[in-house]
N, C-alpha and C positions, 0 to 999 in steps of 0.2 A: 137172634134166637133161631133155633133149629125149624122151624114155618117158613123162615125169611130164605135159609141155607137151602131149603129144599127146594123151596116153589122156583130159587135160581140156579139148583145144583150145585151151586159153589162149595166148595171145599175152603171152609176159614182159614188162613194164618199170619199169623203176627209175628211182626220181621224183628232183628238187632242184628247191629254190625259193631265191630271195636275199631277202636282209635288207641295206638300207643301213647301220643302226647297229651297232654293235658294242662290245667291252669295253675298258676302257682298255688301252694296249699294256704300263705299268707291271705285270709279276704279284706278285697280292700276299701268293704264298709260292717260295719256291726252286723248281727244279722238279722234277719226281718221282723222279729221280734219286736225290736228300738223304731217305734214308730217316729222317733225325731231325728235318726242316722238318713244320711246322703245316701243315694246306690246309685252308685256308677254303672254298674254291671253285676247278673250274678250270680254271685261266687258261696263256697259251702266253706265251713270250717273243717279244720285237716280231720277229724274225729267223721265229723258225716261224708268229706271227701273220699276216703277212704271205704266209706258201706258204699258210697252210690258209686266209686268205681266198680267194686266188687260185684254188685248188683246189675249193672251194666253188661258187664262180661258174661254173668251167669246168662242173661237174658237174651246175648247172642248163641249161646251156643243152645240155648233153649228153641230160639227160632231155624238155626238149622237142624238141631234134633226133631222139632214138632213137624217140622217140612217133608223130611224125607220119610219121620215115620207115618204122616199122615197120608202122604200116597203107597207110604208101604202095606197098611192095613187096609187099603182099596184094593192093591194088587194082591196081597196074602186072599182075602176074601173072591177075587176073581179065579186064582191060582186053586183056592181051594176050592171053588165049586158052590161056593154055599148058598149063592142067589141062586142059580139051581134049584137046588135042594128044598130051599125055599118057596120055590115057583111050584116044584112039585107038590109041596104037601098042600098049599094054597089051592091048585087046581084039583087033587084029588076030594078035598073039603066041599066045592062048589064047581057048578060050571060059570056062574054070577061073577061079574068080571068085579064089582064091587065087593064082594065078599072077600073074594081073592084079594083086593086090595088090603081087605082089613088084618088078613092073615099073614101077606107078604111084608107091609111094610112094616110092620113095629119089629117081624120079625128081623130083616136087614136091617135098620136103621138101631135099634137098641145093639144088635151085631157089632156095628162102625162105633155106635160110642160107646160101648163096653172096651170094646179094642182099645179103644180112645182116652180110656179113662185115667190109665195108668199120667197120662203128660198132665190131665188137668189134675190129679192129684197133687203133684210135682209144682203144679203152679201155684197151688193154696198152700204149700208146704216153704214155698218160697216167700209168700205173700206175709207169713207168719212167721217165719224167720226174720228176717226186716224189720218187722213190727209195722205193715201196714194192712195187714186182717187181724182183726181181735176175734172172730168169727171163729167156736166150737165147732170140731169136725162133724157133729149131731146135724149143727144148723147147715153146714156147709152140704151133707150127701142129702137133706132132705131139700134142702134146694137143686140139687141136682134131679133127683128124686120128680120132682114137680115140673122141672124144666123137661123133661124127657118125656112127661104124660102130657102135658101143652101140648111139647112140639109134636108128638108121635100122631097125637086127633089132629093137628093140622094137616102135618103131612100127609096121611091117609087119602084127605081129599084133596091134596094137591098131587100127590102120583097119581091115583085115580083118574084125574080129569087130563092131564096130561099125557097119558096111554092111549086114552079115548081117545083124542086128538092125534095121537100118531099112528094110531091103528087105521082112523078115519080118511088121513091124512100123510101119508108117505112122504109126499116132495114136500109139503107145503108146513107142517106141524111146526117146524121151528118158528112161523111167521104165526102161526094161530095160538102158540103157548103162549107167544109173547105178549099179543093183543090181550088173552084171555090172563096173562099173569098180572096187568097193569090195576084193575080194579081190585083182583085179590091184596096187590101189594100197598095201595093205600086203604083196603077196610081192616088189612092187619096194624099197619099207623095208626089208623085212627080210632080202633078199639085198645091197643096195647095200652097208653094210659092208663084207661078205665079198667080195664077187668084183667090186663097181666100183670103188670108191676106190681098193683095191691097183692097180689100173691106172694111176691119177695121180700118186699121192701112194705114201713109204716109210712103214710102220709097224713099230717095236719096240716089245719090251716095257717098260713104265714102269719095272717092277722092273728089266730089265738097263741100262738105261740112266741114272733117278734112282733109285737104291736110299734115299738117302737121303730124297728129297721124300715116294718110295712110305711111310714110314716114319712121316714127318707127315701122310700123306694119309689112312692108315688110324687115326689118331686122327680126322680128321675124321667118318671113316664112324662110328665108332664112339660118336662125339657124337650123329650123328644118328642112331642105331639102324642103322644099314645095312650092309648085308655086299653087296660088290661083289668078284667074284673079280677077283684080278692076273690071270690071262687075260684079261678084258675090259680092263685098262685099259692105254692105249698112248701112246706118243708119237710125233708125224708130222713129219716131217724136210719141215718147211717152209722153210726159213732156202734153201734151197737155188733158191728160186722168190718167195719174198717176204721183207719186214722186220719186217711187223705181227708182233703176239699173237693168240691167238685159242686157247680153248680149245670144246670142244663135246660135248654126248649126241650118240648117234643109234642108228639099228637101233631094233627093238622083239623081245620076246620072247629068245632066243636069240643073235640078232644086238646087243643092248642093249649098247654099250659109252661108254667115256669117254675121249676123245681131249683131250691137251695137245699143243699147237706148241712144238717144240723151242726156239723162238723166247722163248716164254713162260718156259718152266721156264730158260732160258738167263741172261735180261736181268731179270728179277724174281724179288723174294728170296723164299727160303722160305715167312715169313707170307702176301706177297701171292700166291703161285701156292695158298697153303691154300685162300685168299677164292677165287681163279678157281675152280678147285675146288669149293668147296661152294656158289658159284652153281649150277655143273653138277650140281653133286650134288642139287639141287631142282629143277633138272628133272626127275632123275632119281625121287626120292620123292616130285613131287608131280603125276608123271603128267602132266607137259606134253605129250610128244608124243603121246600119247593123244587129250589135247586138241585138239591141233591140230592133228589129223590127223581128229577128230569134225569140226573146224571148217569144216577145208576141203573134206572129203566133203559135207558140206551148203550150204557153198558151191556144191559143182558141180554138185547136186541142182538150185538155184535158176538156174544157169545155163542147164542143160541144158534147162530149163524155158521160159525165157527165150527161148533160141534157137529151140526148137519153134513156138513162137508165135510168132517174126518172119521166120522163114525164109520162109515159103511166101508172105509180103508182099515179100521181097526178089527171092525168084525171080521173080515175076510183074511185078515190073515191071523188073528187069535180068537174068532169066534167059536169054531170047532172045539178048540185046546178049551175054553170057558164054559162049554156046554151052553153056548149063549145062543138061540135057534135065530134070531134075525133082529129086529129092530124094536121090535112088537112084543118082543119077549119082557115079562116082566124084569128076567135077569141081565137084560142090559142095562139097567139103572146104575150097577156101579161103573159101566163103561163110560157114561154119561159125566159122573158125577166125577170119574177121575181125570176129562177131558179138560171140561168146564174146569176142574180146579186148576187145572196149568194153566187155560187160556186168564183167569183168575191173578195167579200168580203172577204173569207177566203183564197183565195190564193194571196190577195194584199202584205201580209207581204216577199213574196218572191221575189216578182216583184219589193217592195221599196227596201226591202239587193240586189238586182242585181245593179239596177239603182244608189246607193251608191256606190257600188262595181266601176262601172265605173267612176263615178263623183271622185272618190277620184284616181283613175287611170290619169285624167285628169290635177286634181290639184297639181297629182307629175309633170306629163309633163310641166304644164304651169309654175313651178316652176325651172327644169330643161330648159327647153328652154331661159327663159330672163336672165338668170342666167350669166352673163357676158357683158349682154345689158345694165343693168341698177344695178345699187350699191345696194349691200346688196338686195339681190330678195327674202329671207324672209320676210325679215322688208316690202319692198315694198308688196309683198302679203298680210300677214297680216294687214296691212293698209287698202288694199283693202276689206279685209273681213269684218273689223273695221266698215268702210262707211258703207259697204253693210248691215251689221248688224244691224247698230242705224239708217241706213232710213227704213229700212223693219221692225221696231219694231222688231226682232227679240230676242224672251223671253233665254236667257243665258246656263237655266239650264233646259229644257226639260224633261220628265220623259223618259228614257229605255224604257222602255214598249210600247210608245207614237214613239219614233223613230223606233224600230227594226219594229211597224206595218206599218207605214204609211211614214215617210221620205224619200222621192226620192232622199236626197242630205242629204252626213255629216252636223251633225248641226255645227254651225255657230261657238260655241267653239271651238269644236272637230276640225274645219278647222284652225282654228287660230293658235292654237295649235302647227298644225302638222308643217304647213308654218313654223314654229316660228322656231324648231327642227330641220327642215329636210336641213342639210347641209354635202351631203356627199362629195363633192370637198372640206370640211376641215379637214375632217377626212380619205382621202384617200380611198375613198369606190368608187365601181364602181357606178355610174350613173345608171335608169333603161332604161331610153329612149334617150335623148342625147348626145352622146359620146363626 
């Protein structure tokens, strides 16, 4: 969300790369549909091979168009002066450095995503094309709409406090944002559950709505030692907005819940929604978001770091040309944010091998845990990936290069795969997580 993007400057984007070669168009099991077919591996029929090529390709050239435009609407707005312009009219309003904030930042940041807006257009025009947003353009700009007044009252107080800080602070601010960004970044975790999402999206409760799944769901906990209360766990009336599946943790502490897409528990059977399930559920027990939320705090650690030490070479030799008066200036914020986005950029490929790292950590768990709940928990996994795969168009054969930069999840084969393989109670192999 645009709170998260600010309080770390980052600059979002989302990578594709292409690959010429590809699988054969023959698949060489039914497809995921035939809950009683074998999968070997998996593969799309020549009819969806064919979209998720297509879709594939778009999606690279989407990532270098979004990349280069997204620092280009950073530098057009430096180029043209309009943090400036901004600064000015904000100090002419007040001398209140707070005030000032309230006038500066909706005014640059609705700036950037109005610039911005045309790509995400482009994305829901694609998403709709496909056929994986069922989502009215009504529904679509009022969520926009909403996302922008969120983020806009966040950021406020996080540029705010963060000026302060390096007005206060010259040598040392990059070290004092960081400390001071750490609490803000898990009270926006651990409120986002509760009071943002309900803004977007509907939630019920799992139990009023699958009583019966709830039913197999809690043998799953019960496999893996866990007690997860039915208050925490919900179903979110996706179907209404997209086609995909998607099941998810999030929150930490008190906010800690587990959300299934209606979508999911809808279109997939009982064992597979157990597996979606007790992936999540290893998140849930083995402390991922923990993880990666240590990961990415220290990520912005290195950032902020990063940016200290090349700022004051940027200013001096285009702070003049920016109307950018020094460091302190409210209009060095896009200096900031366009810095941070490179260093961003180039340290995504470590953040996607972590986030894999864990995601495939998961899929042993969820694999391991149903594993006695329901017949054959490969076959049922891979089934699952199967769906998940031919409704999310997902393109087969990915390029390397395209995964190790930007993939936050094993592709889609890679998982099928492994599901397919990984049977160590038949080979007498210890288990990693459920004994």
């Amino acid at each position: 969300m645009k709170a998260i993007a600010v309080l770390t400057l980052f600059v979002g984007f989302t990578a594709a790369d292409a690959r010429t070669s590809e699988l054969a168009t023959t698949p060489s099991v039914a497809a995921g549909s035939d809950s009683h077919s074998v999968i070997t591996e998996y593969r799309l029929p020549p009819n969806k091979l064919e979209k998720a090529k297509s879709l594939y390709r778009t999606r690279v050239a989407m990532f270098v168009v979004s990349t280069i435009y997204g620092l280009a609407v950073i530098i057009f707005v430096l180029a043209a002066r309009l943090a400036p312009r901004f600064r000015d009219r904000a100090e002419r309003a007040s001398q209140r450095r707070f005030v000032q904030a309230i006038i500066f930042a909706p005014l640059l940041l609705l700036t950037l995503d109005g610039l911005s807006l045309p790509v995400s257009i482009y994305g829901q025009y694609l998403q709709q094309s496909y056929g994986l947003s069922v989502q009215g353009w009504a529904s679509w700009f009022w969520d926009w709409v909403k996302s922008e007044l969120v983020g806009t009252v966040i950021a406020i107080l996080l540029i705010w406090g963060l000026y302060a800080i390096l007005r206060r602070s010259p040598r040392r601010w990059w070290f004092y944002s960081w400390l001071a960004s750490i609490p803000v970044v898990l009270l926006l975790v651990l409120i986002q559950p509760i009071f943002i999402d309900p803004l977007f999206n509907k939630f019920a409760s799992l139990e009023d709505k699958q009583p019966q799944l709830l039913a197999q769901i809690e043998k799953v906990m019960q496999r893996g030692g866990l007690s997860i209360e039915r208050s925490r766990m919900f179903e979110m009336q996706a179907s209404d907005k997209v086609t995909t599946y998607n099941a998810y943790v999030t929150g930490i502490g008190a906010s800690k819940r587990v959300v299934v897409w209606d979508n999911t528990s809808r279109d997939m059977t009982i064992p597979e929604t157990m597996f979606v399930f007790g992936h999540e559920q290893g998140h849930y027990v083995l402390n991922h978001i923990w993880l990666m939320l240590t990961f990415a705090i220290l990520g912005l650690l290195v950032g902020m770091y990063l940016a200290y030490r090349s700022v004051g070479v940027v200013l001096a030799r285009f702070g003049r040309r920016w109307a950018v008066r020094d460091l302190g200036d409210w209009a060095s914020l896009p200096v900031l944010m366009l810095l941070l986005g490179v260093f961003e950029l180039i340290g995504q490929p470590i953040m996607a091998n972590f986030s894999r790292y864990l995601e495939h950590q998961a899929d042993i768990y969820g694999l391991e845990v149903i594993h006695g709940l329901t017949p054959d928990s490969p076959q049922v996994a891979a089934h699952a990936f199967q769906k998940l795969g031919e409704k999310a168009l997902s393109y087969p054969n990915p390029n390397p290069v395209f995964v190790f930069f930007v993939f936050d999840h094993p592709p889609i084969h890679a998982r099928t795969r492994f599901a397919t393989e990984y049977r160590p109670w038949d080979q007498g192999q210890v288990t990693h997580y459920i004994k």
